[in-house]
N, C-alpha and C positions, 0 to 999 in steps of 0.2 A: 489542604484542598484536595479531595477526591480526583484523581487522574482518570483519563479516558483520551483511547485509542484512536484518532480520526481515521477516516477511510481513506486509504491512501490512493493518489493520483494516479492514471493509468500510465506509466512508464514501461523501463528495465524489468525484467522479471526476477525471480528472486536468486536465479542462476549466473545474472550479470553482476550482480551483486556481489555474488561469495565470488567470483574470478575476479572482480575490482580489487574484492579486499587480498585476495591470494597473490594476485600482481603488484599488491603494495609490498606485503613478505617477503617477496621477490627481490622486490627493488632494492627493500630497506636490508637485505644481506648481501645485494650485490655492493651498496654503495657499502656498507661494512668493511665489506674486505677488502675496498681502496683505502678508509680508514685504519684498517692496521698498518699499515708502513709509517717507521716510528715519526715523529715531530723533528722537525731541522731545528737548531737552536738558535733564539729570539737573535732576529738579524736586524742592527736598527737599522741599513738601509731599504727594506722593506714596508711600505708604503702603508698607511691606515686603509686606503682603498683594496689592499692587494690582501692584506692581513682578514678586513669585513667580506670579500668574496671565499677565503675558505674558512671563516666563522658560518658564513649562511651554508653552506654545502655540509659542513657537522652538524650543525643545527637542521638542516634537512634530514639529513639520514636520523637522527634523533628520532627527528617528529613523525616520522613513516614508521621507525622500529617500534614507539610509543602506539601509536593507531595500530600496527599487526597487533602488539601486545594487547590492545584490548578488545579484537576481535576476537586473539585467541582467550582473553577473558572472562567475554560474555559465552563464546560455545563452553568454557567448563561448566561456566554457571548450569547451561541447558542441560548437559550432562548431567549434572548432579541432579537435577530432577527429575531427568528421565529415569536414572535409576534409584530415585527413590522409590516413583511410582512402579517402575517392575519389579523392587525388593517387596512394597507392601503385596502386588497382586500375587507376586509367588508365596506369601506366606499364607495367602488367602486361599489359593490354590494348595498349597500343604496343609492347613485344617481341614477342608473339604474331603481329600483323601484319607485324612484320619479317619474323620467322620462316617466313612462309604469303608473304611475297614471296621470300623467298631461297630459297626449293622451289619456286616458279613461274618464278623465271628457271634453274633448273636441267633443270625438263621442257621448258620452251619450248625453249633450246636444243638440247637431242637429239630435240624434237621434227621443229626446223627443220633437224637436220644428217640427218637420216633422210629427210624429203621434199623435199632437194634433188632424188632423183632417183625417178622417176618408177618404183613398184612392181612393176609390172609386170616394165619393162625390166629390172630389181635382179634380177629371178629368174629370168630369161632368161640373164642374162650371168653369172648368178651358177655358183659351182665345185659351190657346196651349195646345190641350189633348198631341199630340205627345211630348212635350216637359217633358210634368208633368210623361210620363212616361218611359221618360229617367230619369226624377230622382227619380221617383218610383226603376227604377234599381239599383239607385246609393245606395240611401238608403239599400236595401237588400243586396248590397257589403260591404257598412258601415257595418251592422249589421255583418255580418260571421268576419271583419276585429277586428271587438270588440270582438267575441268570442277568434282571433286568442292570441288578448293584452292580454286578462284578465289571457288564458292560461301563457302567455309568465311573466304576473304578479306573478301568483301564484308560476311560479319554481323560479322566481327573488327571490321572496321572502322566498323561502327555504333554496335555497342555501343561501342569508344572515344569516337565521338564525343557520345553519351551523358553517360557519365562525364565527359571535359573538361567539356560543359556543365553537369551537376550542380554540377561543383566550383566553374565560375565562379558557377553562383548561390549557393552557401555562401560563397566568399569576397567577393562583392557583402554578401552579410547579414550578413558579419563586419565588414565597414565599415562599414554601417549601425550594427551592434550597437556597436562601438567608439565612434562618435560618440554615441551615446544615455548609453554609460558616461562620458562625457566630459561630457557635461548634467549628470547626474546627479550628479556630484562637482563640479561648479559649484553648484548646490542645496545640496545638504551643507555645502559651505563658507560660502558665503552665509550660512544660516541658523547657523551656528555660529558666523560673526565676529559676527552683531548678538545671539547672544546672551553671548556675552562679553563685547559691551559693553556688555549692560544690567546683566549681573552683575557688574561694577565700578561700578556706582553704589550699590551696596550697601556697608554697612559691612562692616568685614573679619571680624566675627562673624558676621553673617545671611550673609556669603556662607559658609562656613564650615556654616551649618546648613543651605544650600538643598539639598532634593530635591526632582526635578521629580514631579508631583501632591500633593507635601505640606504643599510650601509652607517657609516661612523657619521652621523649628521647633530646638531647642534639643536636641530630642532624637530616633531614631525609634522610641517606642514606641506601643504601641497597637493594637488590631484591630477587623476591621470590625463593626461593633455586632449585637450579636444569636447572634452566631458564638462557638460554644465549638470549639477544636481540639483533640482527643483526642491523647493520646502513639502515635501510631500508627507501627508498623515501616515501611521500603519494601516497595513494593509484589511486588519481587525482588529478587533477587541483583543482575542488572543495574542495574538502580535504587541501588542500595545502591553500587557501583564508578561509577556516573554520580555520585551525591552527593561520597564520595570526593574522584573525580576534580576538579569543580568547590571543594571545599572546599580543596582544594590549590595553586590557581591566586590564595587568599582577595591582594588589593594590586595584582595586575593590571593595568594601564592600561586602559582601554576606549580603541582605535583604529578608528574606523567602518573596514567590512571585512575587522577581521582575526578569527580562528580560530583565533589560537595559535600556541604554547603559552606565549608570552610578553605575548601582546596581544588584545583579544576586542572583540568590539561582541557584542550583547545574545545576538542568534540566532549567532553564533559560538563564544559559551562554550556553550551548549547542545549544540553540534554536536559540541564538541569534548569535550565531557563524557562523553556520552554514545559518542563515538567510542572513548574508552577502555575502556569501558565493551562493549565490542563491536558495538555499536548503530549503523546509520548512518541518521541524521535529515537530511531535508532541510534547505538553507543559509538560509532566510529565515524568519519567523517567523510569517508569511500562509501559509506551508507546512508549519511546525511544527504550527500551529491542526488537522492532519489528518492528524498523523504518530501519532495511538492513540487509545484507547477516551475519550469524554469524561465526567467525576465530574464531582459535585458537590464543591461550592467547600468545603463541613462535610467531606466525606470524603477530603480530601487526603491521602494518603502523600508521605515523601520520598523525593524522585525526580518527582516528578509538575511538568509543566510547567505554570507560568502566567502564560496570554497575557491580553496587554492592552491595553484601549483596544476602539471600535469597529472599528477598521482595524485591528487585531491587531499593531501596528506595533512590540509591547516585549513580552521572553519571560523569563519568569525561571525559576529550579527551588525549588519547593520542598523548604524542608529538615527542617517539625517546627517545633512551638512556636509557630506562626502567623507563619515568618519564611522569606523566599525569599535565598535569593542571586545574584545578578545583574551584569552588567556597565551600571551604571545611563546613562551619558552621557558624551562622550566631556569631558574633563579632571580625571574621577573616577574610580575605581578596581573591579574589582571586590569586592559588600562584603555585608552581609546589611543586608535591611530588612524591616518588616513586609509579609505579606502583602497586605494592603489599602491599599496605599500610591499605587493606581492603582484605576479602576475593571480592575473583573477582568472578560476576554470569556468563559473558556473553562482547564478545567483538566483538561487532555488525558496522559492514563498511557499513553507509550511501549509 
C-alpha cells in the first residue's frame, strides 16, 4: 500500500520535539548510572513485589535508552542523505568547473595564436584588410567572452567549495552521530543484561506473570479505577487498518529497534501499524506524544495511541474493551494488556 504523510495537527513545534527526545537521552543515562552499582545476590527473603519494582525501573531505563537509540537512528538515517545529496551536487559542481576550464583553455589559445602578431601589421600585410578586421572584431568579442568564463569560473568554483565543506561537516556529524548510536546500544544492553538477571531469581511462575508496571500478577485483568470504557468504533478507517494491521503482528518478538514486519520495539509497531495503514508517524514515542489531536483517557477509540510514563518512553494502541496492544519489552512478545497497566501520559488520535 502506497504511504502518505497526513498534515499534521497544530501542536509542539518541531523544537519541543528534539528537547523531548534529548530530555529522554538525558534521563535514560542518568537512570544508567544508578544501574551500574553491581546486583546484591538473589535474597530469598526479598519479596516478588520488591523484586517486580526494581525489574520495572531496569526495564524503564531500557525503554528510554531504546527510544534515544532510535532517535539517534533515524538523524543518522537523515544524515546519510543529506550527504549524499551534497556529494552528488559537489560533483555536479566539479564537472561544471571542468567544463568553464576546458572553454578557457580553448579561447586562451586563439587568443594567444591571434596576438602573436601585432594588429595593425596583420592588416597591412594582409590580402583581405576588410576581412582581417572582422576578425580583429571577432577577436575583441573572444576576449570580453573570456572575461565573462573566468567570471562564471571563479563562482563555480566557490560554490564547490561550499558544498565540499558542507559535506565535510555532515559527514564529521555522521561520526559523531554514529558514536552516540554506539552509547546508546551499550545502555540498552547494559540495562537488559541486569534485568534478566534479576528476572531469573524469580521463580519460573512469577517470572512467567511479570509485566513491567504490573507487577508479578497471575493474570492481566483489570482497569483503572473509576474508568468505564464505552464499546466505541475507531476513530476512522485509517485507525480501523492501523488496529488491523497491529492485530496481525499479535506473537511478534519485541527487538529494541526494529519496525518490522517480523520484529518491533514499542514505537516501531506503532509506526508500522499505522504505516499500513497509510499513515506515516514519527519513529520514537517522545515524538509519537505530537503526532495528533490529544482525548481524554474515558474517550479512547481503537486506533488511538497510548503513551506512557512521564518521559513518554512506551506507546501502545488502543484496541477497545480497556485493552491496548503492544510490543511490551524486549524477551516478550507482542500481546494485549490492560489499558492502565502503566501510568498513562497522553492518548493522542492520529
Amino acid at each position: 500500500m502506497a504511504s502518505h504523510r497526513r498534515v499534521p495537527q497544530p501542536g509542539p513545534t518541531a523544537r519541543t520535539t528534539r528537547v523531548t527526545v534529548l530530555s529522554a537521552v538525558a534521563a535514560a543515562g542518568a537512570a544508567l548510572a544508578g544501574a551500574a552499582a553491581p546486583l546484591a545476590a538473589a535474597d530469598p527473603a526479598v519479596d516478588a513485589a520488591d523484586t517486580a519494582t526494581r525489574l520495572d525501573a531496569l526495564y524503564q531505563q531500557a525503554e528510554a535508552a531504546t527510544e534515544a537509540y532510535d532517535a539517534a537512528q533515524e538523524r543518522t538515517a537523515g544524515l546519510r542523505a543529506d550527504l549524499g545529496t551534497l556529494q552528488e551536487r559537489a560533483a555536479q559542481g566539479q564537472q561544471r568547473v571542468n567544463e568553464l576550464r576546458d572553454g578557457l583553455g580553448v579561447l586562451a589559445a586563439a587568443q594567444y595564436r591571434g596576438g602573436a602578431i601585432d594588429p595593425t601589421l596583420a592588416l597591412l600585410l594582409s590580402d583581405d584588410p576588410a576581412g582581417s578586421l572582422d576578425r580583429a572584431a571577432t577577436l575583441a568579442r573572444l576576449g570580453a567572452q573570456q572575461v565573462g568564463r573566468l567570471h562564471q569560473l571563479r563562482d563555480a568554483e566557490r560554490a564547490l567549495q561550499g558544498r565540499r565543506a558542507e559535506a565535510a561537516g555532515k559527514l564529521a556529524e555522521l561520526d559523531r552521530n554514529a558514536a552516540e548510536l554506539r552509547r546508546r546500544k551499550a545502555a540498552v544492553q547494559q540495562a537488559l543484561a541486569r534485568a534478566r538477571q534479576l528476572l531469573r531469581t524469580l521463580p519460573a511462575a512469577q517470572q512467567a506473570g511479570y509485566a513491567p508496571g504490573m507487577g508479578v500478577r497471575a493474570s492481566r485483568g483489570g482497569l483503572p479505577a473509576g474508568l468505564d470504557f464505552p464499546d466505541l468504533p475507531p476513530a476512522s478507517g485509517r485507525a480501523a487498518l492501523a488496529v488491523a494491521a497491529a492485530r496481525s503482528v499479535l506473537g511478534a518478538p519485541y527487538v529494541w529497534g526494529a519496525t518490522g514486519p517480523r520484529s518491533f520495539d514499542c514505537s516501531g509497531l506503532m509506526q508500522y501499524a499505522y504505516g499500513r495503514a497509510g499513515v506515516a508517524l514519527p519513529r520514537t514515542s517522545q515524538e509519537q506524544l505530537h503526532a495528533g489531536r490529544h482525548v481524554p483517557l474515558s474517550q479512547a477509540r481503537p486506533g488511538d495511541l497510548v503513551i506512557y510514563r512521564s518521559d513518554a518512553s512506551h506507546v501502545a494502541m488502543y484496541v477497545g474493551g480497556g485493552r491496548v496492544i503492544h510490543a511490551p519489552y524486549p524477551g516478550a512478545r507482542v500481546r494485549y494488556d490492560p489499558v492502565g497497566m502503566m501510568p498513562v501520559r497522553a492518548v493522542v488520535r492520529p
